[in-house]
C-alpha positions as CSV (number, residue, x, y, z in Angstrom):
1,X,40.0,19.8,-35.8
2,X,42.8,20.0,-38.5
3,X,41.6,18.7,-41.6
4,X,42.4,16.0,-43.9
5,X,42.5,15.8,-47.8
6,X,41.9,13.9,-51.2
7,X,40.7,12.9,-54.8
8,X,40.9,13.8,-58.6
9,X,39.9,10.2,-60.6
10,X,41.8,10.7,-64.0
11,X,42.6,14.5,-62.9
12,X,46.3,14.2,-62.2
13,X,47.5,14.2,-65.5
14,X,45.8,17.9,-65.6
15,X,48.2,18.7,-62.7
16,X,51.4,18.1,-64.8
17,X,50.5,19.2,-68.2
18,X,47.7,22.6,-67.4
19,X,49.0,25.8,-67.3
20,X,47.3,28.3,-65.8
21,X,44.7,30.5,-67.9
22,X,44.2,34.5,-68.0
23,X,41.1,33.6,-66.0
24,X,43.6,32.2,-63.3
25,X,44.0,35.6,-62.3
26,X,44.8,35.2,-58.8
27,X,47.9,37.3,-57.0
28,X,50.0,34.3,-55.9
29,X,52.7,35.7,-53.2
30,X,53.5,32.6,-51.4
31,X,55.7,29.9,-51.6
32,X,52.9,27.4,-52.0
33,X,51.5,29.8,-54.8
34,X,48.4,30.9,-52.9
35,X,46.5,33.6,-53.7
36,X,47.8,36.8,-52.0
37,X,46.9,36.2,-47.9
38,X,47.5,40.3,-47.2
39,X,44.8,41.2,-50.4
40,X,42.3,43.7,-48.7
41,X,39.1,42.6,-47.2
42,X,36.1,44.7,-48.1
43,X,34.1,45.6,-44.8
44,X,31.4,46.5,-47.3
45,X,30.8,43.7,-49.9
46,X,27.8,44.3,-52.1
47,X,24.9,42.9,-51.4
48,X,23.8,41.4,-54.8
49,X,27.6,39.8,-55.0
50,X,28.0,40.6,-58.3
51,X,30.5,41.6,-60.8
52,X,30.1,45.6,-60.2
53,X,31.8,44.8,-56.3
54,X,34.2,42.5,-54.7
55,X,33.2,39.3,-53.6
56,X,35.6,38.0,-50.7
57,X,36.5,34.7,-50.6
58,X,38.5,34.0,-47.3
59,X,40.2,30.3,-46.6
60,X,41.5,29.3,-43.1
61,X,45.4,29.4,-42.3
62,X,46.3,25.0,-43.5
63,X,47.1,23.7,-46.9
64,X,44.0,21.9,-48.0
65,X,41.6,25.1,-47.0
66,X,43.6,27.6,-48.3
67,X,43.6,24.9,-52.0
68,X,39.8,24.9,-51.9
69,X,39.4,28.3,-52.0
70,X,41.6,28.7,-54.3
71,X,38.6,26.4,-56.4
72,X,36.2,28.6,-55.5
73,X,38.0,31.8,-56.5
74,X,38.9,31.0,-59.8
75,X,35.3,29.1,-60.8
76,X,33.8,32.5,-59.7
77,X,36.2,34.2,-61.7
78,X,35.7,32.5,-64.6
79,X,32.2,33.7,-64.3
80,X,33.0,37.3,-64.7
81,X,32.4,37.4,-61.0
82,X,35.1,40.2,-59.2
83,X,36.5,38.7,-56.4
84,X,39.3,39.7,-53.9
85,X,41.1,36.8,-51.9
86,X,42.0,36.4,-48.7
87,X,43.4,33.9,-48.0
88,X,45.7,32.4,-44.7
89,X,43.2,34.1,-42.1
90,X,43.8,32.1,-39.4
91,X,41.6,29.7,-37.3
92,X,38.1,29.4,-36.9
93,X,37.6,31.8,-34.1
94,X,39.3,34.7,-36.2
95,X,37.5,34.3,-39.8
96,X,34.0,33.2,-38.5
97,X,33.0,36.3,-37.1
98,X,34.7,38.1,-40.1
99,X,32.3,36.1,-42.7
100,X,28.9,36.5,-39.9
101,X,29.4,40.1,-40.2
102,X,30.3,40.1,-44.1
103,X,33.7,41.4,-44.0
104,X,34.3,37.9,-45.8
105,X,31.8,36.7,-48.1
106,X,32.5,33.3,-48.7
107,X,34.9,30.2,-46.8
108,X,35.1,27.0,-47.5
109,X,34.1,25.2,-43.8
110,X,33.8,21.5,-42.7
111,X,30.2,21.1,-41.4
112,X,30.1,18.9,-38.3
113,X,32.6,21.0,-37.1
114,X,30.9,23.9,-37.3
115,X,28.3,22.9,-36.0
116,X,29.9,21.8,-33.0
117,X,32.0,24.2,-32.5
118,X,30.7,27.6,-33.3
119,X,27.0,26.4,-33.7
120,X,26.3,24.2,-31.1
121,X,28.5,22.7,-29.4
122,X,25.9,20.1,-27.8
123,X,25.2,18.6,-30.8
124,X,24.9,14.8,-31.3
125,X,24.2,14.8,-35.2
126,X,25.8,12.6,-37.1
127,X,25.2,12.1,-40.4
128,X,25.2,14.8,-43.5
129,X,21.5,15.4,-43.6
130,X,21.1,15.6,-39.9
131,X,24.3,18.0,-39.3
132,X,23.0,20.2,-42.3
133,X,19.4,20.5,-41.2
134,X,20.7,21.8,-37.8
135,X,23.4,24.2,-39.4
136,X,20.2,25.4,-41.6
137,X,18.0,25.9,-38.4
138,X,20.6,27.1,-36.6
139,X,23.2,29.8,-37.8
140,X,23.0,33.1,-37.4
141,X,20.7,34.7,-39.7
142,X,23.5,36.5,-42.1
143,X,25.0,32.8,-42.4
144,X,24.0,30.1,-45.0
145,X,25.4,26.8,-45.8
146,X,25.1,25.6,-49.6
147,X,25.7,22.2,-51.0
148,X,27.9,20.0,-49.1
149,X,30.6,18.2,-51.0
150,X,31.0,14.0,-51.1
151,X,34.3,15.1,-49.8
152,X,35.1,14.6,-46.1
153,X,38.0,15.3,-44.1
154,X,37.3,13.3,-41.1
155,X,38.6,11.1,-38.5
156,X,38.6,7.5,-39.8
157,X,39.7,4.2,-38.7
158,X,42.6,3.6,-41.2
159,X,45.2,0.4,-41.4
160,X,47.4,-0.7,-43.9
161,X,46.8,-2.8,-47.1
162,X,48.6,-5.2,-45.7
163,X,46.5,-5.6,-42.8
164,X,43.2,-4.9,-44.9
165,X,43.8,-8.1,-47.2
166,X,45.0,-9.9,-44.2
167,X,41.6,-10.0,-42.6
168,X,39.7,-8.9,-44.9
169,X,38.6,-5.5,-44.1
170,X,36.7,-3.3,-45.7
171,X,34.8,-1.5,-43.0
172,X,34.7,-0.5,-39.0
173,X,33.0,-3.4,-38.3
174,X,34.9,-6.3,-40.0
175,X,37.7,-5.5,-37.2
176,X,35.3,-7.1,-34.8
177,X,36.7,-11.0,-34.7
178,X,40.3,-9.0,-35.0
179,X,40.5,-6.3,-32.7
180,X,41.4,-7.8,-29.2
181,X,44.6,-9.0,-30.6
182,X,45.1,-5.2,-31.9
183,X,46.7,-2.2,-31.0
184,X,45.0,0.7,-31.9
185,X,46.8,4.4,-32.3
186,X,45.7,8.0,-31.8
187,X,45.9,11.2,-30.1
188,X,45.5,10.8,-26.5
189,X,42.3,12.6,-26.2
190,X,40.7,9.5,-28.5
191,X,41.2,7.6,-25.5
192,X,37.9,9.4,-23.6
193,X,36.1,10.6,-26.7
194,X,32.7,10.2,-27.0
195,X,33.7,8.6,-31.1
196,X,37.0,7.6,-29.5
197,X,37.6,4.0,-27.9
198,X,34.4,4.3,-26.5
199,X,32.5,5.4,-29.8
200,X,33.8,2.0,-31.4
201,X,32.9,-0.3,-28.8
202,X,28.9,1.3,-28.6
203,X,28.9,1.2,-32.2
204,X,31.3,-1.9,-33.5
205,X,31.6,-3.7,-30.4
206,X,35.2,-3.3,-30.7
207,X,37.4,-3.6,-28.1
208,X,41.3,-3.6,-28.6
209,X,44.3,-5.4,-26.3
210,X,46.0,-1.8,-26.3
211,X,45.5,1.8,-27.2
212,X,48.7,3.9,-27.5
213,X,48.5,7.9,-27.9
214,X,50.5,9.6,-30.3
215,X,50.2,12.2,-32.8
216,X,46.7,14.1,-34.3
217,X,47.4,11.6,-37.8
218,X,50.9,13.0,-37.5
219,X,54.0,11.3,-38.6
220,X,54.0,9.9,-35.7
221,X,51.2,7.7,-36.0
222,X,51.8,7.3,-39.5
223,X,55.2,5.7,-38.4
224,X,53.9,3.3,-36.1
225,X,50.6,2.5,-38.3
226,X,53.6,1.5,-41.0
227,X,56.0,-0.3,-38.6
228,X,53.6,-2.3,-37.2
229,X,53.8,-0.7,-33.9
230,X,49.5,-0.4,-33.9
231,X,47.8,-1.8,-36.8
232,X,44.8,0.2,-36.6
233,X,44.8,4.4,-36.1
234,X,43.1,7.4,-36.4
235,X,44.0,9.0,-39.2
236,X,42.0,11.7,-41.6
237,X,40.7,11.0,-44.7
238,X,42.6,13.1,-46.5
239,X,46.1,12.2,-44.9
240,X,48.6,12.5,-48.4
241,X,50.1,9.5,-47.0
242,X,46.9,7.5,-47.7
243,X,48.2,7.2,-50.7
244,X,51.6,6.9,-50.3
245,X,51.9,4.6,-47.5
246,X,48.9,2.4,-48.9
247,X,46.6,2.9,-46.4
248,X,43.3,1.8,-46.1
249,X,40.4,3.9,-45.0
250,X,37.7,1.5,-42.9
251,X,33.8,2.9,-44.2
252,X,32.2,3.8,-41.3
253,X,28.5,2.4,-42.0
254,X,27.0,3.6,-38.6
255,X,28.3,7.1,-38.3
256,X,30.7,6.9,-35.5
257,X,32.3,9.9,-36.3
258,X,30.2,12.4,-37.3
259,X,30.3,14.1,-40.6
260,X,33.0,16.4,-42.1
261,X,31.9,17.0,-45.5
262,X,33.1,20.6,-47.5
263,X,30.7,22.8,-47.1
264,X,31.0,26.6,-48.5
265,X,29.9,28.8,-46.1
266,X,28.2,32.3,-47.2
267,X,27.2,36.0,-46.2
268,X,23.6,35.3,-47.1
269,X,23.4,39.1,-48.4
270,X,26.4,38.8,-50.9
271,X,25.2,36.1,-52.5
272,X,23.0,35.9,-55.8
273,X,21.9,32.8,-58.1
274,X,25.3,32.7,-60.3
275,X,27.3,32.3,-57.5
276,X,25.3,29.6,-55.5
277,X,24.9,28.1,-58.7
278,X,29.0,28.3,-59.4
279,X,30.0,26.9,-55.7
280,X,27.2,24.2,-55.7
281,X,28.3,22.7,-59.0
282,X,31.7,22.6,-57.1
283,X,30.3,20.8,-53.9
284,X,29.3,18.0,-56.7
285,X,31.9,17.2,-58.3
286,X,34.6,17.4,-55.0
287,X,34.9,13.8,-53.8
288,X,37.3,12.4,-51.2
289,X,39.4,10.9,-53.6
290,X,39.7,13.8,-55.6
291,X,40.6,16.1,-52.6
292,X,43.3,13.3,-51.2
293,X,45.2,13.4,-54.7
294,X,44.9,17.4,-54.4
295,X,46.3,17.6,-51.4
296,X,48.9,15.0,-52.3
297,X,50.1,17.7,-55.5
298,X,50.3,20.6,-52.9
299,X,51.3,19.4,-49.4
300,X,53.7,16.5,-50.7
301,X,54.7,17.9,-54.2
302,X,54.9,21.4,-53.2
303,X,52.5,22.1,-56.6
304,X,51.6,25.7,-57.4
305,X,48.0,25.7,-55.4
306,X,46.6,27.7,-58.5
307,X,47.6,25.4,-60.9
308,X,46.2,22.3,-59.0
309,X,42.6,24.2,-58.8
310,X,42.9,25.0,-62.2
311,X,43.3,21.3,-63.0
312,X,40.5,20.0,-61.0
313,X,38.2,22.3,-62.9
314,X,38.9,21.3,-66.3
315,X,38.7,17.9,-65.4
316,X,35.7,18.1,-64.0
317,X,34.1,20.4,-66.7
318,X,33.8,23.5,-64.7
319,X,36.1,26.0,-66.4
């Protein structure tokens, strides 16, 4: 799944007015302002993690991944901890292996899907706690999941404010009395998915006078959410156009789709207390919100990635 993005509450006035500090010391190469994608990967990192070696923090090759570790690089940093980026990798199938074996030491992961996808892909848990137990009994044993972050990037059911303060909406299942004169929007897999059309029905008793299949929260479906063409879509939570579009994201009381929440994922062997301690205070402070209005600076603003991260942890007291 691509992910979503969102959320700094009083944080973007940091964006505009923070330089970066010395501690910011991250090789930015990139017209985004990335750290350096090509920096060297260290096929041996230490095992303590600390600041004699290189720690390795890796980030997957989209916007919002490559803008969280960007977080985690430069809290670390800030710690005295050495640490060589790499970041850009590529999808899932390239950097897990690469972080199982240690050749990455850290990466910022979405944990429902990796638990379905690398972990298990038979899975049926839904919530935080229950897709974090399994992770825990389940990864490999090099592999360890810390805190996961409030923050989710996830498949939602998402309409416009309009529509909200039409009927009232607030969540999933005020749509019920509303939905057969609806048409609802997604990719065309939603259609047969198990949290798809049928998802909502077992779990909201929704049913809807048309589904049409567009985009994977594209423009496309962004359009037709906005013209009117379907008044209800699937669109992740940390979509920039949440927010400038004034959409509405539907809460989703009884887990129909299955948790997404930021999770930093670890070489067990490189890590020591400092740095858990570092990327868990992280995990708590990184809400949706705060993630959507991140992604808004760097994907729709074009904002130095550095500088945004930066931000975030001043605001939130972590540098």
């Amino acid at each position: 799944m691509f992910t979503s993005r969102a959320r700094i509450i009083g944080g973007l006035a940091a964006f505009s007015v923070l330089a970066v500090s010395a501690c910011a010391s991250v090789t930015s190469s990139t017209a985004g302002g990335t750290s350096n994608p090509g920096a060297a990967v260290s096929s041996n990192p230490l095992a303590n993690g600390g600041a004699a070696g290189s720690l390795v923090v890796g980030s997957a090759n989209f916007p919002e991944n490559e803008l969280l570790a960007e977080i985690y690089v430069l809290a670390l940093q800030d710690k005295g901890i050495t640490v060589t980026p790499k970041l850009n990798i590529g999808a899932r199938e390239v950097y897990y292996p690469q972080v199982e074996k240690g050749a990455i030491s850290i990466i910022p992961e979405y944990n429902g899907t990796l638990l379905t996808v690398e972990v298990d892909k038979t899975s049926t848990a839904k919530t935080t706690a229950q897709v974090d137990a399994e992770l825990a009994a389940r990864l490999p044993s090099t592999l360890e999941v810390l805190n996961p972050a409030p923050a989710q990037d996830s498949d939602s059911v998402t309409v416009t404010a309009a529509t909200a303060a039409r009927y009232h909406l607030k969540t999933i299942a005020d749509l019920k009395p509303y939905a057969r004169g609806m048409v609802f929007g997604g990719p065309p897999e939603f259609k047969t998915r198990s949290d798809g059309l049928a998802g909502l029905k077992a779990s909201y008793g929704l049913t809807f006078r048309q589904f049409d299949p567009l985009d994977e929260s594209g423009p496309i479906t962004l359009a037709a959410l906005t013209d009117g063409k379907v008044q209800a879509a699937d669109v992740f939570t940390t979509t920039p156009q949440i927010i400038s579009d004034h959409l509405v994201t539907l809460a989703d009381p009884k887990f129909n789709f299955a948790a997404q929440n930021v999770i930093p994922l670890v070489y067990k062997p490189a890590m020591n207390p400092a740095i858990i301690a570092t990327l868990n205070a992280i995990s708590a402070k990184l809400t949706t919100a705060a993630l959507l209005q991140m992604d808004v600076a760097v994907i729709t603003q074009h904002a130095n990635y550095s500088t945004v991260a930066a931000a975030f942890l001043k605001a939130e007291g972590l540098s």
